[in-house]
C-alpha positions in Angstrom: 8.1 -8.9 30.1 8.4 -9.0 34.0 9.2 -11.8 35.7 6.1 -12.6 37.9 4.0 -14.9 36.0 -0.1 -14.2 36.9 -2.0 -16.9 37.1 -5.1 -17.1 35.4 -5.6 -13.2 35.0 -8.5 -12.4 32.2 -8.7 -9.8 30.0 -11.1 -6.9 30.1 -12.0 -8.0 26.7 -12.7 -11.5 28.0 -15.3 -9.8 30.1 -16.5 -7.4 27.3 -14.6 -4.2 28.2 -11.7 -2.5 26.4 -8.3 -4.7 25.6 -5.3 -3.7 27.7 -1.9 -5.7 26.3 0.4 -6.5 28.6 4.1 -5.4 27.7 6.9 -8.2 26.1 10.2 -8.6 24.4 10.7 -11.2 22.3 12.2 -12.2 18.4 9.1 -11.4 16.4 8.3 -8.5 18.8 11.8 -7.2 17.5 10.7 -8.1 13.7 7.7 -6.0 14.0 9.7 -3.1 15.5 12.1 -3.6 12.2 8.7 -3.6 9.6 7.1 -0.8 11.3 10.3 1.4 11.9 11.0 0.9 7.6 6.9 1.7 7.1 7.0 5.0 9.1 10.5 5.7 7.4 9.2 5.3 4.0 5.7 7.0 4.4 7.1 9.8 6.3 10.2 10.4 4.5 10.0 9.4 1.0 7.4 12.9 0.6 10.4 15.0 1.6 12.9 13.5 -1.0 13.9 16.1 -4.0 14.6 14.7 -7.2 15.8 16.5 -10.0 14.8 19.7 -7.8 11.1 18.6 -7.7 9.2 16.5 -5.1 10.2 12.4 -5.7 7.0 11.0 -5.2 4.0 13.4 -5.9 0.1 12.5 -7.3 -0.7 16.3 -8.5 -4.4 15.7 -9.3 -5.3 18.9 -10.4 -2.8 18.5 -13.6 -3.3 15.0 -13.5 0.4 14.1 -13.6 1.9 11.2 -10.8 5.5 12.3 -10.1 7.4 9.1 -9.6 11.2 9.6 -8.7 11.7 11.1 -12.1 9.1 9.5 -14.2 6.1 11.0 -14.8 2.9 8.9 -15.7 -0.4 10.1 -16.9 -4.0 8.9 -16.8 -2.9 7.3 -20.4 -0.5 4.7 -18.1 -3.0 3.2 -15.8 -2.9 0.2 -16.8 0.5 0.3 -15.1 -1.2 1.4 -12.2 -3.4 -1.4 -12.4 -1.0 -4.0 -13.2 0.8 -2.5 -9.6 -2.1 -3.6 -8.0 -2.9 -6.8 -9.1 1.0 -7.7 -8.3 0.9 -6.7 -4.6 -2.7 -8.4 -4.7 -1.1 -11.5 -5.8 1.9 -11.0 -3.3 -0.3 -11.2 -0.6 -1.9 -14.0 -1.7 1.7 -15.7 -1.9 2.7 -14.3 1.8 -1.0 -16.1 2.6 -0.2 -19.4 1.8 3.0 -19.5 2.8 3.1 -17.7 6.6 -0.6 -16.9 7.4 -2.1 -13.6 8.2 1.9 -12.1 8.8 1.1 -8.7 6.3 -1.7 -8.1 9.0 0.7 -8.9 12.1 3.8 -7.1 11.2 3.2 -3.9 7.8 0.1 -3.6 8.1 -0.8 0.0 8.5 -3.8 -0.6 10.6 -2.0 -3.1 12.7 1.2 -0.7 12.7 -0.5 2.7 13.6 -2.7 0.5 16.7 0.7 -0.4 18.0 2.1 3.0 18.2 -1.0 4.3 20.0 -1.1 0.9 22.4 2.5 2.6 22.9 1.7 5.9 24.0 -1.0 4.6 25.7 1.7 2.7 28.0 3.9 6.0 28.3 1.1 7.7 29.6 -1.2 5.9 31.5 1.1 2.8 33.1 1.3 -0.8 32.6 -1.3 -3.1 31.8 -2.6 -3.9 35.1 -2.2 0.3 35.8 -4.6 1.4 32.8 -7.4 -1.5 33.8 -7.1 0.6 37.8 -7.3 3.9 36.0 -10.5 2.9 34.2 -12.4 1.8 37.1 -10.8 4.7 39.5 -13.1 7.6 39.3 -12.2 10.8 37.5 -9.5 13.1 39.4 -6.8 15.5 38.5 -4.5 12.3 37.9 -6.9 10.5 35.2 -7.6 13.7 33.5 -4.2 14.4 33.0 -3.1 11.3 32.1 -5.7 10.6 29.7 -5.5 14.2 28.3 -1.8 13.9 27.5 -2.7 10.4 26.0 -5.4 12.1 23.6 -3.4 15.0 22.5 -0.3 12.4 21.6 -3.0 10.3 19.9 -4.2 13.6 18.0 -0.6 14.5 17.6 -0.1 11.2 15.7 -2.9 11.7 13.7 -2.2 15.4 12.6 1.3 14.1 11.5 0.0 11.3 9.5 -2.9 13.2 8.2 0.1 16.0 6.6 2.3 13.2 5.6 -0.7 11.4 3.3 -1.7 14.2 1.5 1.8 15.3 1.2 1.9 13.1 -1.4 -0.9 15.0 -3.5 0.4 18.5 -2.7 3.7 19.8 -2.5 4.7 18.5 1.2 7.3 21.8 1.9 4.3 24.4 0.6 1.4 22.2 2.8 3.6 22.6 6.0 4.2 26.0 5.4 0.6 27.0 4.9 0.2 25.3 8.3 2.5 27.2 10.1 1.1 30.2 8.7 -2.6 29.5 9.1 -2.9 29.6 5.5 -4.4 26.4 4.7 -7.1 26.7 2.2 -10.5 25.0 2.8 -10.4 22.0 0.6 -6.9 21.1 2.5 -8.3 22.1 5.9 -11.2 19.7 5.1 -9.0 16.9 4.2 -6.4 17.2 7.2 -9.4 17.5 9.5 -11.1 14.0 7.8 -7.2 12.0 8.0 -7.0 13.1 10.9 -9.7 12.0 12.1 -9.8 8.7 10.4 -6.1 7.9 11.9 -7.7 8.9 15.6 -10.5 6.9 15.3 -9.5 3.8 13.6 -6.0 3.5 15.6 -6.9 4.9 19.0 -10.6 3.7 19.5 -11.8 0.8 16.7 -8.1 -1.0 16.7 -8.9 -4.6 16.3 -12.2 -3.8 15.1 -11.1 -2.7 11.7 -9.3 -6.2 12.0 -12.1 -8.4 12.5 -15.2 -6.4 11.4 -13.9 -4.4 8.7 -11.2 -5.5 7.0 -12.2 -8.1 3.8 -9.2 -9.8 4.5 -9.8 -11.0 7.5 -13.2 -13.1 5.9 -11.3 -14.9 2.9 -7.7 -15.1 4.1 -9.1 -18.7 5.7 -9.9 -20.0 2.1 -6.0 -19.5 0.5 -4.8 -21.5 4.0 -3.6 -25.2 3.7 -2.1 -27.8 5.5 1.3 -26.5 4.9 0.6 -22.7 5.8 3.1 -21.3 8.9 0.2 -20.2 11.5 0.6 -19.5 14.9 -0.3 -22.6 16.7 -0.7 -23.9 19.8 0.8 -27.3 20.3 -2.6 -28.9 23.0 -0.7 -32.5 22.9 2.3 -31.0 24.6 0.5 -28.4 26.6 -2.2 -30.2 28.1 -3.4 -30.6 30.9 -3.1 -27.2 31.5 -2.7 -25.8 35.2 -0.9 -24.0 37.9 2.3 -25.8 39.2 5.6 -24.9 41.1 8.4 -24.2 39.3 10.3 -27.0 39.9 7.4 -29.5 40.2 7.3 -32.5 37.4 4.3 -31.1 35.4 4.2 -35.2 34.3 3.9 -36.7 37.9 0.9 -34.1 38.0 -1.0 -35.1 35.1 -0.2 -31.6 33.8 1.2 -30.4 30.3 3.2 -27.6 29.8 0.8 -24.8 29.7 1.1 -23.3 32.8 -2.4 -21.6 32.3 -1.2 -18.1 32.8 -3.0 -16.4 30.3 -0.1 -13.8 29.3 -0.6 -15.2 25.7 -4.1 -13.6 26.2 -2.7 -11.2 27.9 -0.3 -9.7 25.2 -3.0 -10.1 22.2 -3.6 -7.3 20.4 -7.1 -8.7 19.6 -7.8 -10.3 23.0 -8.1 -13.8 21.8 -7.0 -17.0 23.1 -4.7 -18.7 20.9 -4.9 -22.1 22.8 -8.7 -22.0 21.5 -7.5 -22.7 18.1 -7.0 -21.0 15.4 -9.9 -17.8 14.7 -10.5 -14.8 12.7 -9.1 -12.6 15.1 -5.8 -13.6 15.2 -3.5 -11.5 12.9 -0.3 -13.5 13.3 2.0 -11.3 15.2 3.4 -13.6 17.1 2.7 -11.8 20.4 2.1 -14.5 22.0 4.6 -16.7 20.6 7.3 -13.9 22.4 5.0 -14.2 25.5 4.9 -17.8 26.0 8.4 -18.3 25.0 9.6 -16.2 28.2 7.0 -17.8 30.3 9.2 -21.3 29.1 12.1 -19.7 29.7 11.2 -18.9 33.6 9.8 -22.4 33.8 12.7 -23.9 32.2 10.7 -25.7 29.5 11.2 -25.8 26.1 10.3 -22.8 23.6 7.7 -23.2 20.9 5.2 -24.2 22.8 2.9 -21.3 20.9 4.4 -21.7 17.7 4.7 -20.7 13.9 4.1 -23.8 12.5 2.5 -26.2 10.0 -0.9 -28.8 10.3 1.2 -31.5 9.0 4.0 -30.4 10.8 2.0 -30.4 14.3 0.9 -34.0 13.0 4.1 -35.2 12.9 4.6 -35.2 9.5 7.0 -32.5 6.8 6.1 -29.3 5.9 6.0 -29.2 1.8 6.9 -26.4 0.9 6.7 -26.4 -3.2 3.4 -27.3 -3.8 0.5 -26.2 -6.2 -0.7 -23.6 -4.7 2.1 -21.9 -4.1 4.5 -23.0 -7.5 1.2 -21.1 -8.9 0.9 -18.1 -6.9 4.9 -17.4 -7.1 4.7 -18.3 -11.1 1.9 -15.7 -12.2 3.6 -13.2 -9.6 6.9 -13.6 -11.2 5.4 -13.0 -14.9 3.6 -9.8 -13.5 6.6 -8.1 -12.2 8.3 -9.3 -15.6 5.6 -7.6 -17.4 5.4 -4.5 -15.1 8.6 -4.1 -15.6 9.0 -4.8 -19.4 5.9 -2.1 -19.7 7.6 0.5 -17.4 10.8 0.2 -20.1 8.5 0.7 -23.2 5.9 3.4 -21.9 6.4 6.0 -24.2 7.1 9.4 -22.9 5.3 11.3 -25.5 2.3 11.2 -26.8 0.4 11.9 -29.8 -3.1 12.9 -30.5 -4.9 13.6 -34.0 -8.5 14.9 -34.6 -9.4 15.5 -38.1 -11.5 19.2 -39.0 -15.2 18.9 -38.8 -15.4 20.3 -42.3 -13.9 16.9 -43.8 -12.1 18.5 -46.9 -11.8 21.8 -48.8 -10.2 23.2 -51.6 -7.6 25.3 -51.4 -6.0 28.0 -53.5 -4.0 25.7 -55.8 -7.3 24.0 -56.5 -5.7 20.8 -54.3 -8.1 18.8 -51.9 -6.9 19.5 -48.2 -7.6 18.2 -44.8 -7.1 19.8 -42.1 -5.6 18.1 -38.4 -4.7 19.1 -34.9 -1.7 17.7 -33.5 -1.6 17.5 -30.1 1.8 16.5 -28.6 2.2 15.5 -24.8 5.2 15.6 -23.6 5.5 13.4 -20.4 8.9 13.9 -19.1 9.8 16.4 -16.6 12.2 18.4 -19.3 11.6 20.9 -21.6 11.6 19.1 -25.5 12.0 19.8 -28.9 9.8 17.3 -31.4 9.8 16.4 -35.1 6.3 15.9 -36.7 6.3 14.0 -40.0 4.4 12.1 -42.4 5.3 8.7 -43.6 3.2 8.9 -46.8 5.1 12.0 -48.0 5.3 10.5 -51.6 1.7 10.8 -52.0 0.8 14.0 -49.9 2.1 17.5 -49.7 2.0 19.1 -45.8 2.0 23.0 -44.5 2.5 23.1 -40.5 4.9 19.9 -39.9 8.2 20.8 -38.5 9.9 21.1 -35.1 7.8 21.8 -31.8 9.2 23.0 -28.6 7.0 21.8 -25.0 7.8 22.1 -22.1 8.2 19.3 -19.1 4.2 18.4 -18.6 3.1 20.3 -21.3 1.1 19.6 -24.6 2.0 21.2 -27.5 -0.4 22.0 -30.5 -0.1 22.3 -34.0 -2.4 22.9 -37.2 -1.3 20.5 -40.2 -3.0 21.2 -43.8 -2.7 17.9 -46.0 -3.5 17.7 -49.3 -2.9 15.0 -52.2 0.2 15.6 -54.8 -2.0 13.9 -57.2 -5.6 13.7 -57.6 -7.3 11.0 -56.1 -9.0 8.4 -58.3 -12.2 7.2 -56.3 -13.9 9.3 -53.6 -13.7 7.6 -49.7 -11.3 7.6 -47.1 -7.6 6.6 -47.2 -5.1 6.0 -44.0 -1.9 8.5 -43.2 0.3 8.1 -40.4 1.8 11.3 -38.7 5.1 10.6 -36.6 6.9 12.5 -33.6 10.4 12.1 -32.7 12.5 13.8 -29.7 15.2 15.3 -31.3 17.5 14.5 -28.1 16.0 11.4 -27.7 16.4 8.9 -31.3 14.7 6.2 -28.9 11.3 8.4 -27.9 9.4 8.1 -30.9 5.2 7.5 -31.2 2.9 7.5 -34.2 -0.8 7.7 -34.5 -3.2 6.9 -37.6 -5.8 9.1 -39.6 -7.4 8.8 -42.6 -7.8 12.1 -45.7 -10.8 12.1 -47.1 -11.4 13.0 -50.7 -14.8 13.8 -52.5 -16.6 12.3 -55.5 -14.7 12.5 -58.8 -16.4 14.0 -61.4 
């Protein structure tokens, strides 16, 4: 931040036009930098990342296989899927309760992506106080250069995410290469255009809108809140009377508090609130203007934490409590998720079996036996070739033609035709259960089995 303190500067967005943040240093400023350098690491990089010479992380719909770092799941394991969900659902709710809004301020993707455009927006077009000039100044050379190369780094931005997202549902090295060729097929071209569009839009033009409008987190977050919850705060018994003063004038022999009334905390909000208003909606936690406020103290020579993370009770007077219902319950059923996510992720088997029984029912066949007929199908769901042995466990009582050993490949489904037939003749016409069984023969461990039922006629 620089060191000449404005005093009682509004925002655009104060008087309705665009937000302009003014630029800061600070510990959570730094924190934020840390969060969004791992998201963009992680989103960007993780695509390119071979594993077992294939792409690590890779949702190929049109085979309907998710690629996972060497495990591959199927539309058979969404419950897993599901279960991912409702963990980081329940991790947020945690994170809620104990610090606020804080995924909004600091991983957000929204919140991360507006940054970076806020960013470029600095490089080219100035400071704060610069970019609210260039919007009034008329258009000339300058602001159509200026805003041009702001536009095409926005669109830059956007491109790259846009080829990074859907990297992840086709191969990411083939994708780039079709772009550099202008080989890009339509249904690609249409959904690069569309992420592309959506990043533009959303980061470089609605920013805090998607915040306070659009984003359903923003309506309930409120509810999970107590009087223990970490929120930004501003402390009004320390800070008021708020008002100009010298630097080395006794704010006290004034009648004045600490707040200076400067307004940089408004100044460097990403949503253009005023935190000293209380706490609203808006705010996303970020602690922008805790950074803000705390250099504002440091020129003054006051005390930090006047804008502050920080506790009702806390503020009160009182101690923070930090085990409490709420959150011994949030952290309890969070804990027995991941248990159970990962106790599922251990036992998912990685081959699958699948029965259907003839339409005809049963036949006789040349020995004059009663047969059923049934299709095997056998998926394997690694992402190496197999060879599987299909059984019977009632082999006492029936006689088989077409079990054996069945080679598939990684992804594949193999399928066999099993006749079945009764060793003895059955004594009462209905139903009666068999089990078929499929073992990897490299694998003692990877072993499924799946129920049917033969069906034998009237005895006469």
């Amino acid at each position: 931040m620089t060191s000449h303190i404005p005093l009682k500067d509004l925002t655009p967005a104060q008087q309705g036009g665009p937000i302009h943040t003014r630029s800061f240093k600070g510990l959570y400023r730094n924190f934020r930098l840390l969060g969004a350098g791992a998201l963009m690491l992680l989103f960007f990089g993780t695509a390119w990342i071979d594993w077992n010479g294939q792409q690590a992380v890779l949702w190929d719909l049109d085979s309907k296989q998710f690629h996972i770092f060497g495990a591959t799941f199927w539309p058979q394991d969404f419950i897993l899927l599901s279960a991912i969900l409702m963990i980081a659902a329940f991790g947020l709710f945690f994170i809620t309760v104990v610090a606020g809004r804080v995924w909004c301020g600091y991983s957000c993707p929204q919140s991360v992506w507006t940054w970076m455009f806020m960013w470029v927006e600095k490089v080219t077009e100035g400071e704060r106080h610069q970019r609210i000039r260039l919007d009034a100044a008329p258009w000339s050379l300058n602001k159509l250069l200026r805003r041009g190369a702001k536009h095409g780094l926005w669109l830059a931005i956007s491109l790259a995410t846009a080829i990074g997202f859907i990297g992840y549902f086709t191969p990411v090295r083939d994708l780039v290469g079709d772009l550099l060729s202008w080989q890009v097929g339509a249904t690609t071209a249409f959904w690069l255009l569309c992420f592309t569009a959506a990043t533009y839009f959303n980061a470089g033009w609605l920013r805090e809108q998607v915040c306070v409008h659009m984003c359903p987190y923003s309506r309930f977050q409120s509810a999970m809140f107590d009087a223990d919850t970490q929120l930004v705060t501003y402390d009004a018994a320390r800070g008021e009377a708020r008002g100009p003063r010298k630097k080395n004038s006794d704010p006290a022999a004034a009648g004045l508090g600490d707040c200076i009334d400067c307004t940089v905390c408004v100044q460097v909000c990403p949503t253009g609130i005023d935190i000293r208003n209380g706490l609203q909606i808006d705010c996303i936690s970020c602690g922008a203007c805790i950074d803000a406020c705390n250099g504002v103290m440091d020129q003054m020579g006051y005390a930090r934490g006047l804008i502050r993370y920080t506790s009702e009770h806390a503020l009160a007077g009182g101690k923070t409590h930090w085990l409490r219902p709420r959150l011994v319950g949030y952290a309890s059923v969070l804990l027995l998720m991941i248990g159970g996510l990962v106790w599922g992720l251990q036992a998912r088997p990685v081959v699958d079996l699948d029965i259907s029984r003839d339409r005809s029912v049963f036949r006789a066949n040349s020995n004059g036996d009663i047969e059923n007929i049934y299709t095997l199908k056998v998926l394997n769901k690694t992402q190496q070739d197999r060879e599987y042995r299909l059984s019977l466990t009632d082999a006492d009582r029936f006689k088989t033609q077409g079990l054996g050993s069945l080679q598939v490949a990684a992804g594949e489904t193999g399928t066999v035709a099993v006749r079945v037939s009764r060793r003895d003749p059955p004594v009462a016409a209905g139903s009666e259960p068999l089990e078929f069984v499929v073992e990897d023969l490299n694998d003692a461990t990877s072993k499924v089995s799946d129920e049917s039922t033969f069906v034998s006629p009237p005895v006469r």
